[in-house]
C-alpha positions in Angstrom: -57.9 54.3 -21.2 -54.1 54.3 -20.1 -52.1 51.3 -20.7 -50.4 49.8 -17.3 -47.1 50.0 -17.0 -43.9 47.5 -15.2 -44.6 43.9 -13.7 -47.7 42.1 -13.4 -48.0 39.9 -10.6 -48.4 36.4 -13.4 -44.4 38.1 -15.0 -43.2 38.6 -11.7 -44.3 34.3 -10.5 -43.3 33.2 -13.7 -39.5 35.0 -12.9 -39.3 32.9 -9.6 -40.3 29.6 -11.3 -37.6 30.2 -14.2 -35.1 31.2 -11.3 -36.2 28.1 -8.8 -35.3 26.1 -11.6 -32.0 27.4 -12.3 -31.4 27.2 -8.4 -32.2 23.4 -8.6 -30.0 22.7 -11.8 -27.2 24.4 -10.4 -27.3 22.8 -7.2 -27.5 19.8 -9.0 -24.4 20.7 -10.3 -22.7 21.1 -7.4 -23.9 18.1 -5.6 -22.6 15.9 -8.6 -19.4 17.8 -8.9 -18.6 17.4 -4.8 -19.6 13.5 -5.0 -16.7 13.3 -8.3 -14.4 15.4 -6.7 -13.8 14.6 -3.1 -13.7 10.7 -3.3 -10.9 11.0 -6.0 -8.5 13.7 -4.3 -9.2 11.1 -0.9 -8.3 8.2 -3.5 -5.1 10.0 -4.5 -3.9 11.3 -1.0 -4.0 7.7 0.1 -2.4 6.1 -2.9 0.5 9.2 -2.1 0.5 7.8 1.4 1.2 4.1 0.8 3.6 5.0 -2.5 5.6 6.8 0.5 5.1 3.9 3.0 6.4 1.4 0.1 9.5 3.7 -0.1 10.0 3.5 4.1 9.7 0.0 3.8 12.5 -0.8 0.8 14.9 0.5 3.3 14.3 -1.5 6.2 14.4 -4.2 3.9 18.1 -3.0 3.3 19.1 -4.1 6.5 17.6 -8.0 6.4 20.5 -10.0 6.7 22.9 -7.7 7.4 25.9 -8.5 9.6 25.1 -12.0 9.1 27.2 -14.1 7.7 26.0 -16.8 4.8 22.6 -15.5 5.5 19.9 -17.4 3.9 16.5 -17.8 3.2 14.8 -20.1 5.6 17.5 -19.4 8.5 17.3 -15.3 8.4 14.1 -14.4 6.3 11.4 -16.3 6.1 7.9 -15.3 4.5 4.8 -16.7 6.4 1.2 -17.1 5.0 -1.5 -17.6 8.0 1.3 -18.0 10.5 2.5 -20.9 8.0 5.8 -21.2 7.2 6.7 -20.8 3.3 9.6 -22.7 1.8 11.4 -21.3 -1.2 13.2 -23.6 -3.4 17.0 -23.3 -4.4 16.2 -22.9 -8.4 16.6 -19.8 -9.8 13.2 -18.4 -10.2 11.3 -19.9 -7.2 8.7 -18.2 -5.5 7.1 -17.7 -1.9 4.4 -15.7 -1.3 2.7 -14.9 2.2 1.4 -12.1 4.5 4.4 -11.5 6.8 8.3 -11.5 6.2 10.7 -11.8 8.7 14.2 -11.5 8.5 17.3 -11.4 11.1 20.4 -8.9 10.9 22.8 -7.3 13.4 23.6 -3.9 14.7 25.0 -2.3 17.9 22.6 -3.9 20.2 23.2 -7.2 18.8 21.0 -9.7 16.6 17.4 -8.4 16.0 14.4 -9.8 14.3 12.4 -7.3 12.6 9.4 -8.0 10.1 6.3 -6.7 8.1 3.0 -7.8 8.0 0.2 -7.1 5.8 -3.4 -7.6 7.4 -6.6 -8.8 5.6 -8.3 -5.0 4.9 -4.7 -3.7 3.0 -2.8 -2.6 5.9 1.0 -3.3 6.3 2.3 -3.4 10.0 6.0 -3.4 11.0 6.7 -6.0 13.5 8.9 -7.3 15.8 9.8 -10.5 17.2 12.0 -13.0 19.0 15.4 -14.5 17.2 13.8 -17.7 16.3 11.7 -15.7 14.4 8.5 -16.6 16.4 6.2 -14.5 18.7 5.2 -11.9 16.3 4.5 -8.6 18.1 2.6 -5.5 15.9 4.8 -2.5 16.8 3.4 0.3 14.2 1.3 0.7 10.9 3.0 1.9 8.4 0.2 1.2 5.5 -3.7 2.3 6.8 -6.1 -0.1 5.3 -7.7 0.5 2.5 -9.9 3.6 2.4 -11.7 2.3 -1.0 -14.2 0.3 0.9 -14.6 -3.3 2.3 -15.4 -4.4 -1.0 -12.3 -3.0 -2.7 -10.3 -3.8 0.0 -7.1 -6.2 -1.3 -5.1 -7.3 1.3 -1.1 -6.4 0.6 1.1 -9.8 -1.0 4.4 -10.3 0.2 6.6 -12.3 -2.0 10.3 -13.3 -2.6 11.8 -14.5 -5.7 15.2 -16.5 -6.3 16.5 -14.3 -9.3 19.6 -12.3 -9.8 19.3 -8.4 -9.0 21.0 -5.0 -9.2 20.0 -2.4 -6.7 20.6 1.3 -7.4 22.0 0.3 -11.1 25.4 -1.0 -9.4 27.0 -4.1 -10.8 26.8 -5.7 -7.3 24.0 -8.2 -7.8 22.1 -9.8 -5.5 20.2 -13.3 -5.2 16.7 -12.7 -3.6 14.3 -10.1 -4.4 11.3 -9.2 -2.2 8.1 -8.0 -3.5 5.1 -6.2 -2.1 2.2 -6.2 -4.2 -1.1 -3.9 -3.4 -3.6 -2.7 -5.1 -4.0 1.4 -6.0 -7.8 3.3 -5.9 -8.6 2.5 -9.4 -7.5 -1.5 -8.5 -4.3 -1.1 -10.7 -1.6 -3.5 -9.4 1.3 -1.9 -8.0 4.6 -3.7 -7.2 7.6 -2.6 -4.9 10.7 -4.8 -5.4 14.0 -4.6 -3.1 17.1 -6.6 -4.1 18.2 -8.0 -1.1 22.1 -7.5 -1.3 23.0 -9.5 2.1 21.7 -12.6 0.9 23.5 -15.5 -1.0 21.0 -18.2 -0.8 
């Protein structure tokens, strides 16, 4: 009797089970890789976007108090927390912290009152209002809320500090810092300071 030659039906089934399984790993595979992969390239493209905002932000600070003169803290910036007024003692080293800053200066239209606020979800607004710094008015967002998640979400801290500065490594020093604080993908805390040069008190 001749012996049969090439595939029996039970080697050619026991080929597709080996290969289905291999299928299913490697699928596996991918599915794993795609749910790694694509929340931390979104995670870094919006850290990149509110590092860029932050940047945008230090120079409209530049122009808080400026044309104004013996501009001071309470009378032409002024950080609020919940609408709330924040005082900020004279000593060196004091501290306000809140969710909106407001500040006065002067250019060719005359005196303007300009602002940021920071809502509850990590946002950060730009605002506008009137010049006894009242009437707050949302104009545009400059920081999106927090794509992380409503649990991750840390709202944005504004805060200004009564110590002695240098901007841009000059030996001009000024005698307020401002400070916003927020809070990157992997919840590292990330601070933006701005020496505010046209204040003296």
């Amino acid at each position: 009797m001749k012996k049969q030659g090439g595939f029996t039906l039970i080697s050619l089934l026991v080929g597709l089970l080996i290969s289905s399984f291999l299928l299913i790993g490697m699928m596996m595979v991918y599915r794993n890789t795609i749910q790694v992969v694509v929340p931390a390239s979104e995670s870094s493209r919006s850290d990149g976007e509110r590092v860029s905002a932050l940047l945008s932000t230090n120079m409209m600070l530049q122009a808080a108090g400026f044309g104004i003169e013996n501009s001071s803290y309470g009378s032409h910036l002024r950080i609020f927390k919940s609408s709330a007024f924040v005082p900020l003692a004279t000593s060196e080293g004091s501290v306000a912290s809140g969710d909106t800053v407001l500040w006065l200066s002067k250019d060719f239209n005359g005196t303007q009152c300009r602002g940021l606020s920071a809502d509850g979800e990590g946002g950060l607004w730009q605002v506008s209002c009137d010049l006894d710094m009242q009437n707050i008015k949302l104009t545009s967002r400059l920081i999106l809320p927090s794509q992380y998640g409503a649990e991750q979400a840390t709202p944005i801290t504004i805060i200004a500090k009564r110590v002695t500065c240098y901007p841009f490594s000059t030996d001009i020093s000024g005698r307020l810092k401002l400070v916003l604080v927020f809070h990157n993908s992997v919840a590292r805390q990330i601070e933006s300071s701005t020496c505010l040069l046209n204040f003296v008190s």
